[in-house]
C-alpha positions as CSV (number, residue, x, y, z in Angstrom):
1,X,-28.9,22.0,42.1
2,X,-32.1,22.3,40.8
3,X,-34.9,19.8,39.3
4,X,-33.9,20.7,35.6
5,X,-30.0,20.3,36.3
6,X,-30.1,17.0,37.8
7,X,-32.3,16.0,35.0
8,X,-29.6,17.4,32.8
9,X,-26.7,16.2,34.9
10,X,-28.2,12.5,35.2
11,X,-29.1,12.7,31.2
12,X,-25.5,13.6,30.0
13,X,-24.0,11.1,32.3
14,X,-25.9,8.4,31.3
15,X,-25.0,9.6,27.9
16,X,-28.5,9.4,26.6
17,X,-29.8,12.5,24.0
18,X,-32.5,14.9,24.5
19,X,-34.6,13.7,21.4
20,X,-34.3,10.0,22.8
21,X,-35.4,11.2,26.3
22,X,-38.1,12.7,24.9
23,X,-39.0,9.5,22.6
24,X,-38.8,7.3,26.1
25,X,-41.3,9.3,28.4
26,X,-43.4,10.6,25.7
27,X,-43.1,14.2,25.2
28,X,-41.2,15.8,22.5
29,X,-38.0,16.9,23.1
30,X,-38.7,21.1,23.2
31,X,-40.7,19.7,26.7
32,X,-37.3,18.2,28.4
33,X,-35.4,21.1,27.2
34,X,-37.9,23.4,29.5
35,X,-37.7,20.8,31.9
36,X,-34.1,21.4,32.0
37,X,-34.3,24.9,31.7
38,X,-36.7,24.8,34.9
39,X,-39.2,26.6,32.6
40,X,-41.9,23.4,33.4
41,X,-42.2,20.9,36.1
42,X,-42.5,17.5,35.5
43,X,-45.6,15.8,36.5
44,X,-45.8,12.7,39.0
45,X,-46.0,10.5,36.5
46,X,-43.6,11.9,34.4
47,X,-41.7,12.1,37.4
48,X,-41.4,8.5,37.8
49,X,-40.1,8.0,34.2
50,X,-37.5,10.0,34.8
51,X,-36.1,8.3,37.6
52,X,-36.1,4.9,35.9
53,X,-34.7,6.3,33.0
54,X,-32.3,7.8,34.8
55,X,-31.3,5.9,37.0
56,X,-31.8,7.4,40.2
57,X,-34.8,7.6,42.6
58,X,-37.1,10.5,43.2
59,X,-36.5,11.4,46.2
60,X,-32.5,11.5,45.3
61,X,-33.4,13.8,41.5
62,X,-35.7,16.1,43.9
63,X,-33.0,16.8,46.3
64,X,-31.0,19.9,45.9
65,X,-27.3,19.6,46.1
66,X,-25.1,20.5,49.6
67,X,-23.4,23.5,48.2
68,X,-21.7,23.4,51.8
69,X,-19.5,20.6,50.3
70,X,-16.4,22.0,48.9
71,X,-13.9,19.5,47.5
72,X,-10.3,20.6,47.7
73,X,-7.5,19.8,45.5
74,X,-9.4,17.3,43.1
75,X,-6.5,15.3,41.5
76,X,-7.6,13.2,38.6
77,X,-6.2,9.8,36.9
78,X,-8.0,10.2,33.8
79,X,-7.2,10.4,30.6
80,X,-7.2,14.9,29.6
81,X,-11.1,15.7,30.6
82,X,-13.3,18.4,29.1
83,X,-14.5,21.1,31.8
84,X,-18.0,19.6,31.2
85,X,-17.0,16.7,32.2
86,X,-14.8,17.5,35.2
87,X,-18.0,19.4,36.2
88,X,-20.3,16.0,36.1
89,X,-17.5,13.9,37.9
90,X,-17.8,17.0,40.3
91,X,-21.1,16.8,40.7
92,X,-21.5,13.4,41.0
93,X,-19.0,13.2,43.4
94,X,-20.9,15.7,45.6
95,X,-24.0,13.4,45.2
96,X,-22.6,10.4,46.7
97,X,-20.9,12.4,49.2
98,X,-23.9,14.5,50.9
99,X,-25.5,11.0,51.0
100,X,-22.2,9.8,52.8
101,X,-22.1,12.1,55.2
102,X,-25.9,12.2,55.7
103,X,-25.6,7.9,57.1
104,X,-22.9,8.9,58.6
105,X,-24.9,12.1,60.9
106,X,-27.9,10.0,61.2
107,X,-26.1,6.4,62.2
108,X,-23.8,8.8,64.9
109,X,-20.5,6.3,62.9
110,X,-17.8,8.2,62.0
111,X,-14.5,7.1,60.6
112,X,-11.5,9.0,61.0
113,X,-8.4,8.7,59.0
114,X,-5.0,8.9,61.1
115,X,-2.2,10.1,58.9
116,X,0.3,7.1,59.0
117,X,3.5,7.8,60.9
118,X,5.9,9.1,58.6
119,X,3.5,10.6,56.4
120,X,2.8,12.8,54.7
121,X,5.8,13.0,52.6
122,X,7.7,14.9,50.5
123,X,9.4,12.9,47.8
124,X,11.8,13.9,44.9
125,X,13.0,10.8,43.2
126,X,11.1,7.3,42.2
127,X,13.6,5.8,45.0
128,X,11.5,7.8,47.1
129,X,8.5,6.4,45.9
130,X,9.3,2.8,46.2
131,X,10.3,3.1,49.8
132,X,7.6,5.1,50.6
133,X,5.2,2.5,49.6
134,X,7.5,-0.3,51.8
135,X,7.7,1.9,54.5
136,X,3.8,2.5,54.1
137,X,3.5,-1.6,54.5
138,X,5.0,-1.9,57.7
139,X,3.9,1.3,59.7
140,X,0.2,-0.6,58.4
141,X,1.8,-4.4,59.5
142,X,0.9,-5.6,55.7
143,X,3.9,-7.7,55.4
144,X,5.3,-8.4,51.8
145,X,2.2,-10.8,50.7
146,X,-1.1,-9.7,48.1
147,X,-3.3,-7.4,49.4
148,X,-6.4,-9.3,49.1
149,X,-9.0,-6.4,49.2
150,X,-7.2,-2.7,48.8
151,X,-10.8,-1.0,49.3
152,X,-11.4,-2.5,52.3
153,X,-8.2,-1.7,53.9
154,X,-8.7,1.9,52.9
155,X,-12.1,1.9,54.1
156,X,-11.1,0.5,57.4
157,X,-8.5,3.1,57.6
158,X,-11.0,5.7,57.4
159,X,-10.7,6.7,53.7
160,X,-13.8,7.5,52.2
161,X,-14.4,5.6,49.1
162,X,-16.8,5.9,46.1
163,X,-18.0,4.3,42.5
164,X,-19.9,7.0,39.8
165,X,-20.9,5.9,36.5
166,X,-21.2,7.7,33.1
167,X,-17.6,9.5,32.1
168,X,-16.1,7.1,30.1
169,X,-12.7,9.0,30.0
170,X,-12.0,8.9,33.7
171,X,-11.0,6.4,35.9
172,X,-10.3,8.0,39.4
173,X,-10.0,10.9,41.4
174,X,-8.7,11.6,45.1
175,X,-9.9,15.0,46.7
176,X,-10.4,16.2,50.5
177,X,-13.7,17.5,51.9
178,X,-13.4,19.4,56.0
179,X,-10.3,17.1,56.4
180,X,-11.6,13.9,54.8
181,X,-9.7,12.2,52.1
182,X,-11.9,10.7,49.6
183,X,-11.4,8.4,46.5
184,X,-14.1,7.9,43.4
185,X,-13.5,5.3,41.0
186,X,-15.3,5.3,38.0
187,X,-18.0,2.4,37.4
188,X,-16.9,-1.4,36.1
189,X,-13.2,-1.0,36.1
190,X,-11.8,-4.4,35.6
191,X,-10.7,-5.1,39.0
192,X,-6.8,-4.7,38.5
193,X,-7.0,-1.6,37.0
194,X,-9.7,-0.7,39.8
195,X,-6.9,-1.7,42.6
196,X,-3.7,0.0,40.7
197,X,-6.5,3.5,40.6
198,X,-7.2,3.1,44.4
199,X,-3.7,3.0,45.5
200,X,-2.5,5.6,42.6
201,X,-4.6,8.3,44.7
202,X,-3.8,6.7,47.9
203,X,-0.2,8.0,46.9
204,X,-1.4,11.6,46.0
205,X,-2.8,11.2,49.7
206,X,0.1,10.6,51.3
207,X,2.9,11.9,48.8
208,X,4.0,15.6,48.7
209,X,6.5,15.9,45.1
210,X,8.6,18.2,44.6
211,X,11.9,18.8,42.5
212,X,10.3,18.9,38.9
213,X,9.5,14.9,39.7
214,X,6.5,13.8,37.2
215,X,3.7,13.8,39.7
216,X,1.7,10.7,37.8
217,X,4.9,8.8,37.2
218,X,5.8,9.0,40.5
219,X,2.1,7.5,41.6
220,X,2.3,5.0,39.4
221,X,5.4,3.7,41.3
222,X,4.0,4.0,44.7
223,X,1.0,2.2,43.4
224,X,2.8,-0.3,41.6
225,X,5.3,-1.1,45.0
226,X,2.7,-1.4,47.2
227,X,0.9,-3.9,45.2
228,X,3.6,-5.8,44.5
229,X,7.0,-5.0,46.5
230,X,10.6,-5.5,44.8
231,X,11.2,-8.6,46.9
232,X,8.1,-10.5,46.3
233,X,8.8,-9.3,42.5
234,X,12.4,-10.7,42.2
235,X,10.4,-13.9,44.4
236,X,8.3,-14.5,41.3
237,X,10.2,-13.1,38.3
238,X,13.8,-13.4,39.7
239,X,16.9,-10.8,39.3
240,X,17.1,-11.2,35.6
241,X,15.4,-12.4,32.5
242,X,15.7,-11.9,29.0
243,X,11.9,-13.1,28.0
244,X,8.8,-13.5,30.0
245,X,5.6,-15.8,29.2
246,X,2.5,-14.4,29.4
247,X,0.8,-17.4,31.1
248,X,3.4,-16.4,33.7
249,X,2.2,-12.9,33.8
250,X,-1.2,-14.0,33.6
251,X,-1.3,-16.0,36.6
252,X,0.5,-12.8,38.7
253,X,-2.0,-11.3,37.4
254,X,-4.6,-13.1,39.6
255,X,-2.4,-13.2,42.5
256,X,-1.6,-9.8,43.0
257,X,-4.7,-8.4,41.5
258,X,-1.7,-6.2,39.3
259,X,-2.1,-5.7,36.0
260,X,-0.1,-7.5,33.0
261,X,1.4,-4.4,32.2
262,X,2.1,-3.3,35.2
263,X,3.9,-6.5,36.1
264,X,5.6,-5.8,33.3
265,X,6.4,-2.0,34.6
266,X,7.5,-3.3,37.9
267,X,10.3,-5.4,36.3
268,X,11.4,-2.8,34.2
269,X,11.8,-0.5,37.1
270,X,13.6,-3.2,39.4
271,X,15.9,-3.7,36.7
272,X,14.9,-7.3,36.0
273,X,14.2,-6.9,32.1
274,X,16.2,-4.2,29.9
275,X,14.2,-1.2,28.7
276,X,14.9,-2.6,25.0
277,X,13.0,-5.3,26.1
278,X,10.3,-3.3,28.2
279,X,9.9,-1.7,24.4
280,X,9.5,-5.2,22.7
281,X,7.0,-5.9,25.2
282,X,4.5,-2.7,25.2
283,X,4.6,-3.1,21.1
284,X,3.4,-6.5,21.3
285,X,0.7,-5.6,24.0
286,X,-0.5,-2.4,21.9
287,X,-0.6,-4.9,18.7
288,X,-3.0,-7.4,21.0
289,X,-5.2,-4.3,21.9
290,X,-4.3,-5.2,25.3
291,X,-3.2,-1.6,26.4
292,X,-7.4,-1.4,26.7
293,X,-8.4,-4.4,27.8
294,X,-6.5,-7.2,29.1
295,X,-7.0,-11.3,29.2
296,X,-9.1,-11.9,32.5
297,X,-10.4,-8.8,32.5
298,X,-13.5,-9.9,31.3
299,X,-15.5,-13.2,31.2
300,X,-18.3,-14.2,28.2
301,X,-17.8,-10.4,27.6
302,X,-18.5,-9.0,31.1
303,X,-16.3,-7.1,32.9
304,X,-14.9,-8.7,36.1
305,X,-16.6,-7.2,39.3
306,X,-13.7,-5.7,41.4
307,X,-13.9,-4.5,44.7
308,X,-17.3,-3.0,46.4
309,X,-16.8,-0.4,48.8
310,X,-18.6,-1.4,51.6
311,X,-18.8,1.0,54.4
312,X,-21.3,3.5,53.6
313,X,-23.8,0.6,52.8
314,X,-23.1,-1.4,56.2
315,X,-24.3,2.2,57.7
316,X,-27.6,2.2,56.2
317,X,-28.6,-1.4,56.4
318,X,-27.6,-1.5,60.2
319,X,-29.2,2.3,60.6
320,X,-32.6,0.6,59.0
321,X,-32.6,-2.5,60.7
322,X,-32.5,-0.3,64.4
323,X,-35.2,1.5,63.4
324,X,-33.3,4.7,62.9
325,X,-34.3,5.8,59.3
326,X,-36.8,4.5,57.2
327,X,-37.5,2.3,54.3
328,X,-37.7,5.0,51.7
329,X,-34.5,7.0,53.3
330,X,-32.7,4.1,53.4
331,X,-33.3,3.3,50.0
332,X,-32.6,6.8,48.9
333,X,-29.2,7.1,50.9
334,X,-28.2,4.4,48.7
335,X,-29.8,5.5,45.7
336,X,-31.9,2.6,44.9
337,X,-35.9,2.3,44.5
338,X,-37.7,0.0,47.8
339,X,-38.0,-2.7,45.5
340,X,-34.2,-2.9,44.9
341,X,-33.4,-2.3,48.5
342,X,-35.9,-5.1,49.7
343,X,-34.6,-7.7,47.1
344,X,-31.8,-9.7,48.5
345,X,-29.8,-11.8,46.2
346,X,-31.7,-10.3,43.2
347,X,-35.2,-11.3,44.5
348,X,-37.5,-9.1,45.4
349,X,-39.7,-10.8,47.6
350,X,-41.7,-8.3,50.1
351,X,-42.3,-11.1,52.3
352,X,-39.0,-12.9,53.2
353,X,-37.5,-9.2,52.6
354,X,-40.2,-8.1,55.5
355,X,-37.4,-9.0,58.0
356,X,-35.5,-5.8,56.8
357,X,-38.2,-4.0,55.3
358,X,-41.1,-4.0,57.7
């Protein structure tokens, strides 16, 4: 990828126009469409604009893209995308992942993910989905209780997981790169929907459908029995009911890191509520706007920070502190400025930092 089409990419991601580009670095707008078009080169100070304004460091817009990387079998949960924007999800993806598997070259750590016995599988009923997702729990000793931090089971399992910004439309996507299964989650999901994504494509990893099965249906009940299995949800809701409170479901909410509505899913699939009622319910949520956004999904109007993949980082800051890469690389591995990757808890102060940033 050239200068001008990361410009581009990083400019229609971040959803910001040509004309107010132009306005922000002080050139008129024909200029960043040659910029764009590769017609002119930016200069240095320009340059560093751009990468403020863009979010993304020099070094990282000046970089051509690995066209060695080839995903395979991209399978996105997403409401339908536009092939522009499957193309920036694409590219973005292949961003984070040459950086990835740069850290992971230059550190000499490489995770492997071991297919869990029993798997892959071919499935053709929900049944199948549901016991595939208990069966899933004890080949991985999980028990029946919360998963208290999906990502970081995934990561320790050798799944290779990733958070891009900017397509507002999309909320995951599992692929495979040279045998490597890999899961991007869009940017500032609330964290229930982030968890219910992550182990939606976890089933598309693991899951084979055939018979005419709905693919995504199908996912969604994987996802939704491995976060909450049918006995812990008969523990909590029991075998019948004929209402539900929603301080109830809030509070499941929390515990499980499950959705409302997918609470409310679960117990129409167990059985536990009748689909008349499963109707009732899914009105009154759409009425509440809740189908969008939930209660506790946000606090004073920010969204909830849900789980921080944390591998790839770990990587660079113990790669950096050994001496192996630099300063600057390791701030552009992570796509930060020095500044941001000397700060530690939000201050940047060079000379505490010096300990990690000499």
């Amino acid at each position: 990828m050239s200068l001008g089409e990361s410009i581009k990419l990083r400019r229609e991601i971040l959803r910001i126009s040509l004309r107010d580009l132009a306005n922000r670095i002080g050139v008129s707008h024909t200029t960043v469409n040659k910029y764009e078009k590769n017609i002119l080169v930016p200069d240095s100070e320009c340059l560093i604009q751009l990468s403020d304004i863009l979010q993304i460091p020099i070094a990282s817009l000046l970089r051509p893209q690995n066209d060695q990387i080839q995903l395979n079998q991209v399978a996105f949960r997403s409401k339908k995308l536009k092939k522009r924007e499957e193309k920036q999800i694409n590219a973005e993806t292949k961003e984070w992942l040459a950086r990835y598997l740069q850290i992971e070259r230059l550190s000499g750590n490489h995770r492997t993910f071991a297919m869990p016995r029993g798997f892959r599988r071919r499935i053709s009923s929900f049944d199948d989905a549901e016991k595939a997702a208990n069966d899933l729990r004890k080949v991985w000793d999980l028990g029946s209780d919360p998963i208290e931090n999906l990502t970081n089971l995934l990561e320790d399992k050798g799944i290779k997981i990733g958070i891009i910004g900017g397509i507002t439309k999309f909320d995951a996507l599992f692929t495979e790169c040279d045998d490597n299964p890999i899961i991007v989650l869009k940017k500032d999901l609330p964290r229930a929907r982030q968890r219910f994504s992550l182990a939606h494509e976890l089933g598309h990893c693991l899951l084979e459908v055939e018979g005419g099965l709905d693919e995504e249906k199908a996912m969604h009940r994987f996802a939704g029995a491995l976060l909450a299995p049918a006995e812990k949800v008969i523990f909590e809701l029991g075998e019948k009911r004929h209402k539900l409170s929603l301080k109830e479901l809030r509070l499941l909410k929390e515990k499980y890191g499950l959705s409302m509505a997918a609470w409310v899913y679960r117990a129409k699939d167990l059985e536990i509520i009748s689909p008349a009622f499963y109707v009732e319910i899914q009105k009154f949520f759409s009425r509440q706007g809740w189908k969008k956004e939930e209660p506790g999904d946000k606090v004073d109007g920010q969204v909830i920070m849900g789980e921080v993949p944390v591998f790839m980082s770990t990587l660079v800051f113990k790669a950096h502190a050994e001496g192996l890469i630099s300063t600057s690389k390791a701030a552009e591995l992570l796509n930060q400025n020095i500044s941001t990757f000397c700060s530690f808890e939000g201050e940047s102060d060079f000379e505490h930092a010096a300990i990690l940033c000499g």
